[in-house]
SEZABA-473787 format. One record per residue: x, y, z of N, C-alpha, C in turn. Coordinates in nm, 4 decimals, always signed. Each point is the difference from the previous one (the first is absolute). Layout:
((X Y Z) (X Y Z) (X Y Z))
...
//
This chain:
((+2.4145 +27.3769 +15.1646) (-0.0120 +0.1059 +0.0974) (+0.0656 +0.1250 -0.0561))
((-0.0780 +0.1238 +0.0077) (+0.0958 +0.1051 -0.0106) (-0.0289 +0.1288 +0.0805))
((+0.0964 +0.0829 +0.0435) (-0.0001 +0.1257 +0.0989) (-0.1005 +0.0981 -0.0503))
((-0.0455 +0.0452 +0.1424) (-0.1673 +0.1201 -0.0679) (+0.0963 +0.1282 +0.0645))
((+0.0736 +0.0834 -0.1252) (+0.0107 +0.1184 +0.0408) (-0.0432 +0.0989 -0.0518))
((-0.1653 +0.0630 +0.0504) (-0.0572 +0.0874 -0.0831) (+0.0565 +0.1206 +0.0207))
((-0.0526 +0.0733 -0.1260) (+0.0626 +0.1442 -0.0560) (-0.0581 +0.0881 +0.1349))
((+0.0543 +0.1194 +0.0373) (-0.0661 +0.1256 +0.1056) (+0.0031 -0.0217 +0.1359))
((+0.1011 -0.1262 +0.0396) (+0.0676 -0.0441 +0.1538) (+0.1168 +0.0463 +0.0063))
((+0.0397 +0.0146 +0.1005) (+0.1979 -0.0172 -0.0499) (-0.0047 -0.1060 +0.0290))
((+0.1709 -0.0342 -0.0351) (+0.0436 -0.1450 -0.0720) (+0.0079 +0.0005 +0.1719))
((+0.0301 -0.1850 -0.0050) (+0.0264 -0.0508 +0.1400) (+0.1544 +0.0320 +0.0372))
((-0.0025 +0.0272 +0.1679) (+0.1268 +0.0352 +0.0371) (+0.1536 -0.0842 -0.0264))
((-0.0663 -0.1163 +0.0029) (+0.1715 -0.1015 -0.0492) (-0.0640 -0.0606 -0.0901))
((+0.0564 -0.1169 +0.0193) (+0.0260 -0.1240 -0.0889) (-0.1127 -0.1001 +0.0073))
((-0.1487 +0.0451 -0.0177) (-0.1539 -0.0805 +0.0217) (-0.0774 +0.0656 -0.1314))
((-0.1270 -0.0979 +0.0157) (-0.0470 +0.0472 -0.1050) (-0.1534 +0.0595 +0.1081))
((-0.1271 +0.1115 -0.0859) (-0.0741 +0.0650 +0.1185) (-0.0852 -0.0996 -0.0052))
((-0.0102 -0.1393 -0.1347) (-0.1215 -0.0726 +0.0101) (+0.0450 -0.1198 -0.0984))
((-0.0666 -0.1372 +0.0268) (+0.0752 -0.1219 -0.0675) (-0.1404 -0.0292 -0.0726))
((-0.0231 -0.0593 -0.0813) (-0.1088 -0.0923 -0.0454) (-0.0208 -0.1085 -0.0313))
((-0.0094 -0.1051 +0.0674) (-0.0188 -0.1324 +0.0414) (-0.1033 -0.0739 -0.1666))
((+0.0554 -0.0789 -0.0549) (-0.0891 -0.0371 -0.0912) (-0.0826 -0.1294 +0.0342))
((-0.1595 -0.0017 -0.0121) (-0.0436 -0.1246 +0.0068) (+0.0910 -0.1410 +0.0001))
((-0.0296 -0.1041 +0.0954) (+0.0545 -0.1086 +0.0023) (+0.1199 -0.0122 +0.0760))
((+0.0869 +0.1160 +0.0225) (+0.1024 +0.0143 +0.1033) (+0.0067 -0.1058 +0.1301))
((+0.0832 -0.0633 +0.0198) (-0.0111 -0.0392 +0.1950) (+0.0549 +0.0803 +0.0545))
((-0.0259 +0.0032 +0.1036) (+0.0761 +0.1504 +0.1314) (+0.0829 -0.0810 +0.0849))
((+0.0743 +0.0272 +0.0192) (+0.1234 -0.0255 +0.1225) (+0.0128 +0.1192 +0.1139))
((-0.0679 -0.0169 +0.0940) (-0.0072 +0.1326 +0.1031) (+0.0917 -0.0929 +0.1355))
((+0.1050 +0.0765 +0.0061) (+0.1079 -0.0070 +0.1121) (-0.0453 +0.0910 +0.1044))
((+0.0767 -0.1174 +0.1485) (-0.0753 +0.0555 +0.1199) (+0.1243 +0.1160 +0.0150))
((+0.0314 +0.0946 +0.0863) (+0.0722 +0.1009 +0.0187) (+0.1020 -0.0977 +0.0359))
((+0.1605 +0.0781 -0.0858) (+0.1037 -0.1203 +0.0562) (+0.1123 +0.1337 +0.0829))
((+0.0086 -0.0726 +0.1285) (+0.1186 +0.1298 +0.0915) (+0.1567 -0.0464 -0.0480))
((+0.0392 +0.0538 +0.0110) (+0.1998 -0.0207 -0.0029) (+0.0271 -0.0899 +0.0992))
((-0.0177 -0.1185 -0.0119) (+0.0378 -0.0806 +0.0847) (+0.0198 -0.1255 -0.1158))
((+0.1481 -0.0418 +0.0341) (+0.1300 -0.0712 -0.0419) (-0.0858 -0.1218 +0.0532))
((+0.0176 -0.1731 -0.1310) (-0.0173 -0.0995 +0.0612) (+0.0710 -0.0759 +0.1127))
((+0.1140 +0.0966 +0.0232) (+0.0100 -0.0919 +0.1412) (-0.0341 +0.1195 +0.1540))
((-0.1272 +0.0547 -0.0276) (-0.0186 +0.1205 +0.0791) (+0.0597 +0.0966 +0.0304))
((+0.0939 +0.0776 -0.0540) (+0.0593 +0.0760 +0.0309) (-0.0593 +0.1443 -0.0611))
((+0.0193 +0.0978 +0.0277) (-0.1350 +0.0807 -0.0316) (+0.1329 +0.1705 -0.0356))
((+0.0649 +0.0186 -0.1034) (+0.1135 +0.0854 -0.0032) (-0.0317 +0.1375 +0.0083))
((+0.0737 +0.1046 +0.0639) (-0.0334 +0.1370 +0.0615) (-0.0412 +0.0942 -0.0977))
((+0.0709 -0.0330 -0.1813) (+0.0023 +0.1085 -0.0723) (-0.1647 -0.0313 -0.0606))
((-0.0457 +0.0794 -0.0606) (-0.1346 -0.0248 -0.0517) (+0.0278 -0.0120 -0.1582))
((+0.0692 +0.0411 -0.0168) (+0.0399 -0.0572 -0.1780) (+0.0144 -0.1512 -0.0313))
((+0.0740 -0.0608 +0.1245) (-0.0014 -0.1506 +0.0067) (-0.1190 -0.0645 +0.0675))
((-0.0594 +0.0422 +0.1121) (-0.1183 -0.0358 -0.0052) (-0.1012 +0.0186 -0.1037))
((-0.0194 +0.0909 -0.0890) (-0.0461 +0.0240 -0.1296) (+0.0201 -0.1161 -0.0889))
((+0.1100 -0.0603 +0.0026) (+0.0722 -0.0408 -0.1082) (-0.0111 -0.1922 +0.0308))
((-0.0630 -0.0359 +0.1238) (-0.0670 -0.1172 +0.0495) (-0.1337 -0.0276 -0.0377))
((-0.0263 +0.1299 +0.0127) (-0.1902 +0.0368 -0.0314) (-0.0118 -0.0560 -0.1227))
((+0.1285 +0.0643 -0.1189) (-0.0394 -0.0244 -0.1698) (+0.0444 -0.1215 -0.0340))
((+0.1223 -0.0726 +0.0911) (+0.0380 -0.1250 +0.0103) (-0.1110 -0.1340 +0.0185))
((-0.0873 +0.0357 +0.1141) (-0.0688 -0.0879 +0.0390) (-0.1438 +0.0372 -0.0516))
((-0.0397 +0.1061 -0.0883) (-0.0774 -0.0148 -0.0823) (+0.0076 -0.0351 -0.1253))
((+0.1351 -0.0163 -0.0619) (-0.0034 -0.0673 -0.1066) (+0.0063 -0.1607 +0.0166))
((+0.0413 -0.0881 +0.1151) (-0.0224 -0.0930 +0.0427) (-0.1424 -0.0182 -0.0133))
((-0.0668 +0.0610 +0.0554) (-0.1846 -0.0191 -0.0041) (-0.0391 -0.0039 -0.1428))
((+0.0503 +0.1149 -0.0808) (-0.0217 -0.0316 -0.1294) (-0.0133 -0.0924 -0.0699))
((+0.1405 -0.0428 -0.0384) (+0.0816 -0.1269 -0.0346) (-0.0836 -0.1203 +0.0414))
((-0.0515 -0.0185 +0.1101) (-0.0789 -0.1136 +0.0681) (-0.1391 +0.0567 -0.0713))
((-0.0619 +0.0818 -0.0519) (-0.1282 +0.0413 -0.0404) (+0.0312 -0.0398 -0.1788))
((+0.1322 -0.0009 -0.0142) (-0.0320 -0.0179 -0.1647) (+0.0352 +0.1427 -0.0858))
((+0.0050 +0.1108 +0.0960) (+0.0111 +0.0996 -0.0394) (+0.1550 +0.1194 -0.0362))
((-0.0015 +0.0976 -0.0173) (+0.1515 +0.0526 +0.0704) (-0.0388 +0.1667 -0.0556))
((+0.1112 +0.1170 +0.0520) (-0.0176 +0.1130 +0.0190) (-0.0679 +0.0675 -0.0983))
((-0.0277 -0.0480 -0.1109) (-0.0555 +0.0670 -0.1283) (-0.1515 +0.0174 +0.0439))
((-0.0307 -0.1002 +0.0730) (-0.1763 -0.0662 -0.0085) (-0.0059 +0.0649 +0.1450))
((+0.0522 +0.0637 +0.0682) (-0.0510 +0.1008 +0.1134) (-0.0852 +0.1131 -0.0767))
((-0.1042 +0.0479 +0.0727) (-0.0709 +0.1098 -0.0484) (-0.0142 +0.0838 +0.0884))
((+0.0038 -0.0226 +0.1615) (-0.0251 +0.0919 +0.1062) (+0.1487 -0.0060 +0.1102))
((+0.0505 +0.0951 +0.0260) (+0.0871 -0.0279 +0.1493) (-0.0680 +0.1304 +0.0705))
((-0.0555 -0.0530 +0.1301) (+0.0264 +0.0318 +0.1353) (+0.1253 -0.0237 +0.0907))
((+0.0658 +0.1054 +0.0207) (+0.0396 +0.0229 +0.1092) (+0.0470 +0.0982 +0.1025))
((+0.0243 -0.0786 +0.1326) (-0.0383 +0.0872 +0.1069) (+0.1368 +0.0173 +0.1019))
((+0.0739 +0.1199 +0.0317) (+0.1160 +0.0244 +0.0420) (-0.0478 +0.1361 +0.1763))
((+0.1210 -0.0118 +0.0604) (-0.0543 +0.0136 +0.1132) (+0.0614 +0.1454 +0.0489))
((+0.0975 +0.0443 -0.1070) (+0.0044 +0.1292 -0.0039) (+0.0540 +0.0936 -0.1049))
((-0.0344 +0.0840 -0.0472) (-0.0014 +0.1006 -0.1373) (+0.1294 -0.0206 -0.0428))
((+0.0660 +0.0038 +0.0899) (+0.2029 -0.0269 -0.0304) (-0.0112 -0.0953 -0.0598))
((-0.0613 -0.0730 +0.0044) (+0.0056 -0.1941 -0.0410) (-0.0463 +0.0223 -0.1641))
((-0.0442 +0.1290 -0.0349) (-0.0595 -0.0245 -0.1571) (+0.1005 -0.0214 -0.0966))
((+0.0738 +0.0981 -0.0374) (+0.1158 -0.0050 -0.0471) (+0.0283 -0.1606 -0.0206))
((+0.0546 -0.0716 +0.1235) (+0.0885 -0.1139 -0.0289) (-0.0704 -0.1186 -0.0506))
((-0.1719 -0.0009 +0.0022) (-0.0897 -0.1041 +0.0041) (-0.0628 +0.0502 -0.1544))
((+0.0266 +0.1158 -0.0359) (-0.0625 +0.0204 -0.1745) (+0.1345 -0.0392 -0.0553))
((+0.1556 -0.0157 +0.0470) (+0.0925 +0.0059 -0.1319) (-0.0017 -0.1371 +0.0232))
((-0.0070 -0.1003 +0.1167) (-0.0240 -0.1611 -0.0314) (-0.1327 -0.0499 -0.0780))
((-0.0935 +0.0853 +0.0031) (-0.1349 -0.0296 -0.1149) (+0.0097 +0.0173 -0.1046))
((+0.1005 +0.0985 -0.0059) (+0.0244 +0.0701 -0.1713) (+0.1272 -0.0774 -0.0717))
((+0.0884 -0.0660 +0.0733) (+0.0765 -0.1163 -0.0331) (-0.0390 -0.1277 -0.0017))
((-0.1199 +0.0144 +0.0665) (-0.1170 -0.1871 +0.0069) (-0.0486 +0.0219 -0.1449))
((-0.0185 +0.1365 -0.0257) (-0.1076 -0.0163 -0.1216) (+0.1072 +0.0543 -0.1448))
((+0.1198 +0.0112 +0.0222) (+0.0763 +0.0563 -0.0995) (-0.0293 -0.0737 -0.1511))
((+0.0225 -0.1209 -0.0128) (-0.0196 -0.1007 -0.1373) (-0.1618 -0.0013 -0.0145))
((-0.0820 +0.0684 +0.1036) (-0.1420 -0.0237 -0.0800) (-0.0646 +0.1224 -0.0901))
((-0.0583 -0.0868 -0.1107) (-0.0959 +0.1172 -0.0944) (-0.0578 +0.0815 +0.0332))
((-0.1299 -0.0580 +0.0348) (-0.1649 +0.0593 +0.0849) (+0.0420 -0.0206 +0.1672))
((-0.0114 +0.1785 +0.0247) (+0.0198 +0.0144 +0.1426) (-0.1190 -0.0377 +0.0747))
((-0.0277 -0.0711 +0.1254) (-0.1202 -0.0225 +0.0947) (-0.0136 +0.1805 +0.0420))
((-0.1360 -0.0186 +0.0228) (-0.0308 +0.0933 +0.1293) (+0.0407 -0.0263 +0.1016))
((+0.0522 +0.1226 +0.0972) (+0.0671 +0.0129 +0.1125) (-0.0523 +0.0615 +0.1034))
((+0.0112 -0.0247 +0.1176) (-0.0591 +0.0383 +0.1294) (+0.0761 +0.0231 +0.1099))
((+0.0787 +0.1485 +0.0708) (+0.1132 -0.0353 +0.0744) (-0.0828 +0.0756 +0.1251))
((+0.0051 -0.0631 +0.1053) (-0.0872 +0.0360 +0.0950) (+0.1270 +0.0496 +0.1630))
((-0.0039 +0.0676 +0.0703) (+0.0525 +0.0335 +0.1280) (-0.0763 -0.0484 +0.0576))
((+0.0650 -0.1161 +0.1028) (-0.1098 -0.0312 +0.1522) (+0.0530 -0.0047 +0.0791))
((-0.0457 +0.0062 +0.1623) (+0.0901 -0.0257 +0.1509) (+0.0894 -0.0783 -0.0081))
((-0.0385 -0.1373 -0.0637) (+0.0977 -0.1353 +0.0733) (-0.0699 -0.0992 -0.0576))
((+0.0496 -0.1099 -0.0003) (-0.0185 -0.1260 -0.0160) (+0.0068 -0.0864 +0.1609))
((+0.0126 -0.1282 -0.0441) (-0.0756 -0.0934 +0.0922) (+0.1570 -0.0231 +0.1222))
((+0.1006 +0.0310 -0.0737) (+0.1094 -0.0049 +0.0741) (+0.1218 +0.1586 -0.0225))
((+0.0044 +0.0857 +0.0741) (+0.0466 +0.1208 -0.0521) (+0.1442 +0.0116 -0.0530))
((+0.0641 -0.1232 -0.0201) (+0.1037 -0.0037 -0.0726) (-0.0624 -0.0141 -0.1963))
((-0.0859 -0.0177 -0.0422) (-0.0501 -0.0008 -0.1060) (-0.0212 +0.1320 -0.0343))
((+0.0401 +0.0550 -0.1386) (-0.0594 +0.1361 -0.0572) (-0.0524 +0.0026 -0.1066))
((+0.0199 -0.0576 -0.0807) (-0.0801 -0.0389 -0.1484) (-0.0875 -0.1280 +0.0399))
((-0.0906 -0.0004 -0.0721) (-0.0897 -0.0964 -0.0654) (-0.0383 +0.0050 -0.1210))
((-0.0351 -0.1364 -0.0955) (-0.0263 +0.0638 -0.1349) (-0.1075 -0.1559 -0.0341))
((-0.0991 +0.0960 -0.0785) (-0.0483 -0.1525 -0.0461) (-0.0773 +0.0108 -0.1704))
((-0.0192 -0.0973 -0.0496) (+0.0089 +0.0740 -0.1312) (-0.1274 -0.1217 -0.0679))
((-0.0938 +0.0409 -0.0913) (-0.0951 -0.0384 -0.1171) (+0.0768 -0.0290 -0.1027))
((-0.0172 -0.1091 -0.0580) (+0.0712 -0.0558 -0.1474) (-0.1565 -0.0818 -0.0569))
((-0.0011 +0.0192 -0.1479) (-0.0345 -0.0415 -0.0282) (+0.0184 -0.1062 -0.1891))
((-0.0076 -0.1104 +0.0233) (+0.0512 -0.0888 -0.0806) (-0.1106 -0.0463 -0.1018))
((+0.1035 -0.0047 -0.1391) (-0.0782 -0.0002 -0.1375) (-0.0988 -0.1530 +0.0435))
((-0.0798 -0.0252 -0.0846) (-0.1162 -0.1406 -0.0107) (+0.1396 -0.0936 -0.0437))
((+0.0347 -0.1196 +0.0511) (+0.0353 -0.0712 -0.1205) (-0.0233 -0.0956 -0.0842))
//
């Protein structure tokens, strides 16, 4: 896999790449959106730590796929207010600190989630070599 950053764009705003390229034979690992919610339900106020459950319990999904943060190629995610960017890009940009090839990134503002104590959501595309 390697990052598509063509010449006559500007560069991407953080720490993503603007395009990944998936090579023949790849498997995909597509994670459902994971909220900040702690395995024994507890769901914590700051959004950096809810952030920081999201990258927790998607590397769990990983790990169970065979995969881990290198072999991500896409993150979506979705935060519930502009204040919330800041604290939800420096836990992505510390999820992704030890990796080479940055994924494409997707940071979206929406109303709410399914319970309004939730503010991040994140869910992420990996994709894993043939072996």
């Amino acid at each position: 896999m390697h990052e598509l950053t063509p010449a006559g764009i500007a560069p991407p705003f953080a720490r993503y790449a603007h395009g990944v390229i998936v090579p023949d034979g790849y498997r995909l690992i597509l994670t459902s959106g994971q909220l900040g919610l702690a395995a024994d339900g507890s769901v914590p106020e700051d959004v950096g730590a809810q952030a920081r459950i999201c990258f927790a319990n998607i590397d769990a999904i990983l790990g169970t796929g065979g995969a881990g943060r290198g072999d991500v190629v896409r993150i979506n995610a979705f935060v519930t207010d502009r204040a919330f960017m800041p604290d939800y890009m420096a836990e992505r940009d510390a999820w992704l600190a030890d990796v080479g090839r940055l994924p494409a990134s997707t940071l979206v503002i929406v109303s709410g989630f399914t319970r309004p104590e939730f503010k991040v959501e994140i869910e992420v595309t990996a994709a894993v070599p043939p072996r």
